[in-house]
N, C-alpha and C positions, 0 to 999 in steps of 0.2 A: 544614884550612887549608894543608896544606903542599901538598896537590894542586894547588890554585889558584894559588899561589905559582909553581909548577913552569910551568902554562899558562901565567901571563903571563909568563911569563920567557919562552917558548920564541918564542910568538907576536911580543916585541919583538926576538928576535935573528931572526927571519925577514922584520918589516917591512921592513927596508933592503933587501932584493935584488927587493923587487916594484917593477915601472915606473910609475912614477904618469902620473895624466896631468893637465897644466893644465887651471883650470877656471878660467878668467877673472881673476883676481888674488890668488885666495884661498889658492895655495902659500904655506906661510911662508917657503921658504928661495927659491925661485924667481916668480920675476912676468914674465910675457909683456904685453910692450905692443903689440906687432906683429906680424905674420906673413900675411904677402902676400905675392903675384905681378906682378911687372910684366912684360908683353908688351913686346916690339920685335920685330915682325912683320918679313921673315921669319928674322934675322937669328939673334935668342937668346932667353930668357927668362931673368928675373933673381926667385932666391928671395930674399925677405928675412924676417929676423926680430932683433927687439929687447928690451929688458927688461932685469932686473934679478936678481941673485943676493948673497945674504950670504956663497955661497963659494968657491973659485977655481972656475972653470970649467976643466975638461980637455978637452972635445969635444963639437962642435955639429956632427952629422950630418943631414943631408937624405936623407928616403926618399918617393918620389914615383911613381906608376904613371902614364905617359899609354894615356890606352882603355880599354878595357874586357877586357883581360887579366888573368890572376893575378902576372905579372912584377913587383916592384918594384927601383928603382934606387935604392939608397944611395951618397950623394955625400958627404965630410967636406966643410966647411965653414972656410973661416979668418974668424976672429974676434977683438975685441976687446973688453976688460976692463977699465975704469978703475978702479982701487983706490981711488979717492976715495968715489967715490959707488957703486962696483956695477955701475954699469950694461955692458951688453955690447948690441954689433950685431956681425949675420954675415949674408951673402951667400954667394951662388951663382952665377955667369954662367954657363944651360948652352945651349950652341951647338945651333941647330936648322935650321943649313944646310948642315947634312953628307948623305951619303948613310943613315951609322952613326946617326943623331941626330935623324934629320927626326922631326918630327909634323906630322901634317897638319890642316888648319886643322879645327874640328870636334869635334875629340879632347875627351873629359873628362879633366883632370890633375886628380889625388886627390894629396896633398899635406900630412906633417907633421914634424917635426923632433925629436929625441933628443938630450938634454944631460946631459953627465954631469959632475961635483965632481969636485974632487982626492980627496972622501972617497966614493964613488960610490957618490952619491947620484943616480939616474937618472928625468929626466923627459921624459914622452913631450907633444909638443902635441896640440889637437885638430887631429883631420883635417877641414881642409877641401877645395874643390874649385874649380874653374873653366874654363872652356869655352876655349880654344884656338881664338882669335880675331884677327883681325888689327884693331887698336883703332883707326888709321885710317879705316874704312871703319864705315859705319850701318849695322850686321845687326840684321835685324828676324830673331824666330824664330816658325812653326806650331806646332803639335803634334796627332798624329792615332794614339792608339795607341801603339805602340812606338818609331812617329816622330817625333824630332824635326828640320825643316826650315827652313834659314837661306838667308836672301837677302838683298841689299841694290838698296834701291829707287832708282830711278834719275830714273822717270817719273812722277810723280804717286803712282794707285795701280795700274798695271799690271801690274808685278812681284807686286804682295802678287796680286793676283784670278789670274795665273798660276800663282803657287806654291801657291794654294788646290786648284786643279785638278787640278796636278800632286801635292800632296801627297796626295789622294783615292785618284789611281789607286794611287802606291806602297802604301799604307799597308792598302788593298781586298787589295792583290796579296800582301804580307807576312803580312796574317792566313789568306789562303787557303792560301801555300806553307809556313807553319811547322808546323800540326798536321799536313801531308804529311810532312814530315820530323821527326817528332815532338818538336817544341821549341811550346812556351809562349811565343808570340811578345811577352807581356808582363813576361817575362823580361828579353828579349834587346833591350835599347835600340839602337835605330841613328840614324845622323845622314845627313840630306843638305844637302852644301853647293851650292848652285847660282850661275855664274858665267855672266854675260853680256858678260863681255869675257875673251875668251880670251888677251891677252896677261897680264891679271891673274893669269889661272887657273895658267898657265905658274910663276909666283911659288908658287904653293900645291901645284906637284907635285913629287917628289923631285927633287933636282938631279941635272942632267944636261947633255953636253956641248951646248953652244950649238948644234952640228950638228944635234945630236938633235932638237932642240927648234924647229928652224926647218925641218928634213923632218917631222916627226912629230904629226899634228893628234889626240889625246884628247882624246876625247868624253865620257871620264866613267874613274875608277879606286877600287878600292874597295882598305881597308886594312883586313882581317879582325880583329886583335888591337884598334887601338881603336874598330871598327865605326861608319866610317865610308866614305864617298864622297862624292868629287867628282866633279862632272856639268858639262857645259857646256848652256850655256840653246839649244836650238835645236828640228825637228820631232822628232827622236828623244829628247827627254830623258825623258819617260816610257819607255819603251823601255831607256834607258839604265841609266838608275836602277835600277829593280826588277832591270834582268841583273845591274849590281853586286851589287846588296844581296842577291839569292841565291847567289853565290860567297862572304859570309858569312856565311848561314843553313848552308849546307850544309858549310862548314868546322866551324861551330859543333855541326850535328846528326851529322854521321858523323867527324871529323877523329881521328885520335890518333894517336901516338906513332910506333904500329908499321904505321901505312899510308903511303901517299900516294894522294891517291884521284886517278884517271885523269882527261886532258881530257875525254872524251868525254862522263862523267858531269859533269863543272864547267860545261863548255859547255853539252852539252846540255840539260841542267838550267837554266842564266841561258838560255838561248834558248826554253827554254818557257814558262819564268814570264812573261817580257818578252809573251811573244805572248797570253795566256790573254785580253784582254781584245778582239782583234780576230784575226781568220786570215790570213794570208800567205800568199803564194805563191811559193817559192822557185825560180826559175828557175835558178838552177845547179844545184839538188839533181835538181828536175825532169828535167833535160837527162841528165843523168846518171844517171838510173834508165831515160829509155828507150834511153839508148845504152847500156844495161847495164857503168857505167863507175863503180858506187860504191867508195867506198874500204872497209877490210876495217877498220872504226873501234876494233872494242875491242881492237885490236891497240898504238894509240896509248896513252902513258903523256903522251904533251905534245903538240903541234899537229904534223900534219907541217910538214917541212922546207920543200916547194916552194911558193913564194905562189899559186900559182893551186890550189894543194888547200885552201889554208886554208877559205877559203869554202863549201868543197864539206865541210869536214869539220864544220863549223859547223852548215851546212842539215841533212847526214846526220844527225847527232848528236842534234840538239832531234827529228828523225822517229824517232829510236829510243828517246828517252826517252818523248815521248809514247805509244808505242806500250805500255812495260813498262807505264806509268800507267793509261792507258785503256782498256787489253786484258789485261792482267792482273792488275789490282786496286790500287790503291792501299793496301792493309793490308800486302798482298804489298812493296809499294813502302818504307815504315816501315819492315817490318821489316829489309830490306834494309838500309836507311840506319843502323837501329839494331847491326846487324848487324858494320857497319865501324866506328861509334864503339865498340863493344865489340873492335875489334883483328885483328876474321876480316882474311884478305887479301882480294882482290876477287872471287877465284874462289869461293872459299869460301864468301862473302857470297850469291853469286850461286847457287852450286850447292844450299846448304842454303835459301835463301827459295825456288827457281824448278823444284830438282830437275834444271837444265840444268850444265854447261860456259858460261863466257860464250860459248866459238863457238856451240855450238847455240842457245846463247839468238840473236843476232846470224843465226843463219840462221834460226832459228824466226818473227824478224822478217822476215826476208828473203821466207821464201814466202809471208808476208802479203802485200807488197806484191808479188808478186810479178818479182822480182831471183835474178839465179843466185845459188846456194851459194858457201862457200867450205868447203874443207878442212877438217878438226878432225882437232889434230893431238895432240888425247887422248883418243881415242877409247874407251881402256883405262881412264881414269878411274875411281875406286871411288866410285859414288855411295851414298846414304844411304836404305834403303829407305823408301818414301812413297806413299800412296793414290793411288789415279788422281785425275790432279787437277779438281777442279771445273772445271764451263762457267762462266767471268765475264765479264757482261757490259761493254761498255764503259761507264768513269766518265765523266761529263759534268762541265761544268763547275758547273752547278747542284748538282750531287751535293758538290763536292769545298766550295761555298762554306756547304752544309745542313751539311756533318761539323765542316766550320769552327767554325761558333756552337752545334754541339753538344759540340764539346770547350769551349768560350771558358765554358758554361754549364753544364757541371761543372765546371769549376776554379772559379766562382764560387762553387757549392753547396757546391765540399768545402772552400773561405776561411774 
């Protein structure tokens, strides 16, 4: 008997430090009646919650994540307590037109609140969530996959049969680029918001100087932590899209801590995905291979400097990614990617998947196409001894869309 005695004794002096969590009305000491969000696009969002307690309240915190990030913000709350009846309301006004503050339209905001008694007694709300919307406007939403796509219709039903189209190709393009870059693309939710009036759009982009914003026409911006983008509705918005939405597949599949991964690979990369469903023909790139006038790319950590290289470093970029892809294997390519989300630097990444120096790699491309050399200026490098490497033939795009549905069809079998 005395055993038992001793458990529940022990068990009742450790109840009170566990967090509960509400469950509809059925706290004895605490009752939630309330707990929502209101929008005022683009201005603020305002948290509320309401309810009841039998005992003083000491503090009502808000912890809320926008996107799809592991960050959460906890904000105190001020509030009040009527000693008559119990009851308590608290709010939040938190500012979403700052640079420090923005969310962009799109976002998932996950959302729940922490209260604690003079005797602390602490309760957690349930978490709920909501889409980051301007409530103004009719947003109809798609969904195709990991995508989900918002529009607001203006013409009948032309928008919706557009956004169908357009949500096809993205959605085609994200299943094919994510087992390239070894992510589960049904994992990884992503949002596109599409804008047919670009002054609107202007409201939905981070604040910035009036100057800026009357030079500067965005065609589309992607926000990686809540995995999203915005697009403007025009011939390029497929094109757009999918370039965004692999600057956050590829932050997602290689990013961490102890890297930054290079323009060449960010670009290059959004420029090939963007193109995989038609071919291009880059006339500046062109120009500049037979005037043997290419720039020395994986030298670049960010875009060059002078605007007339931009372009040139862009076209360059996407002809050097395709080439690792589809000249040297796409497995080769994973592992790579895998490689920097494990923390390798780039060289490293690059030396241990390819057995090159990224120069050599960069010139190894070079006399494909054939383009003069450039210098290596590590020539002493200590490499990692490795097989001769296999002949690989080029991936095609057939190839990469059959590996597609044969990963999508094991992860079904091993569910």
């Amino acid at each position: 008997m005395k055993i038992y005695i001793v458990l529940i004794s022990f068990l009742i002096f450790l109840f009170p430090a566990v967090n509960l969590i509400a469950d509809d009305n059925t706290n004895p000491k605490i009752s939630i009646d309330i707990t929502n969000i209101t929008i005022n696009f683009p201005e603020n969002i305002t948290f509320n919650i309401s309810g009841s307690s039998s005992e003083e309240i000491q503090s009502i915190n808000l912890s809320f994540k926008p996107g799809q990030g592991n960050t959460s913000i906890i904000q105190p709350l001020e509030f009040i307590q009527n000693k008559n009846d119990n009851k308590f309301q608290a709010t939040l006004k938190w500012r979403t037109n700052t640079s420090e503050r923005y969310i962009p339209q799109g976002s998932l905001i996950t959302y729940h609140f922490n209260i604690l008694t003079k005797s602390e007694y602490n309760l957690s709300t349930k978490s709920k969530t909501k889409i980051y919307l301007d409530p103004k406007q009719n947003w109809e939403s798609i969904k195709s996959g990991s995508v989900t796509f918002y529009y607001s219709e203006v013409y009948g039903s032309v928008v919706k049969k557009r956004s169908e189209k357009l949500l096809q190709i993205i959605s085609e393009t994200v299943d094919i680029m994510s087992p390239l870059l070894g992510l589960e693309s049904n994992n990884h939710p992503l949002s596109v918001m599409l804008f047919n009036d670009y002054d609107y759009m202007t409201k939905s982009l981070p604040p910035k100087s009036e100057t800026i914003m009357r030079n500067l026409v965005t065609e589309g911006q992607a926000f990686t932590s809540e995995g999203v983008v915005l697009v403007l509705d025009n011939r390029q918005t497929s094109s757009t899209a999918t370039h965004e939405l692999t600057h956050i597949l590829l932050d997602r599949a290689a990013n961490s801590k102890y890297i930054t991964i290079p323009s060449w690979l960010h670009e290059g990369l959004a420029e090939y995905a963007s193109h995989l469903n038609y071919t291009t023909k880059d006339s500046i790139y062109e120009k500049a291979l037979i005037e043997d006038k290419l720039l020395n790319i994986t030298k670049y950590a960010s875009p060059p400097g002078k605007p007339e290289d931009v372009l040139l470093f862009y076209g360059e970029s996407e002809q050097f990614i395709k080439y690792i892809i589809t000249n040297l294997g796409h497995e080769s390519f994973t592992k790579f990617i895998k490689d920097l989300k494990s923390g390798k630097s780039i060289n490293n990444a690059i030396l241990d998947t390819y057995g090159l120096e990224k120069t050599e790699l960069e010139n190894k491309w070079r006399k494909h196409i054939g383009a003069s050399l450039i210098s290596n200026t590590q020539a002493n490098i200590k490499r990692p001894k490795s097989p001769e490497a296999p002949i690989i033939k080029p991936y095609t795009l057939n190839e990469i869309i059959t590996d597609s549905k044969k990963i999508t069809e094991q992860n079904k079998n091993s569910s």
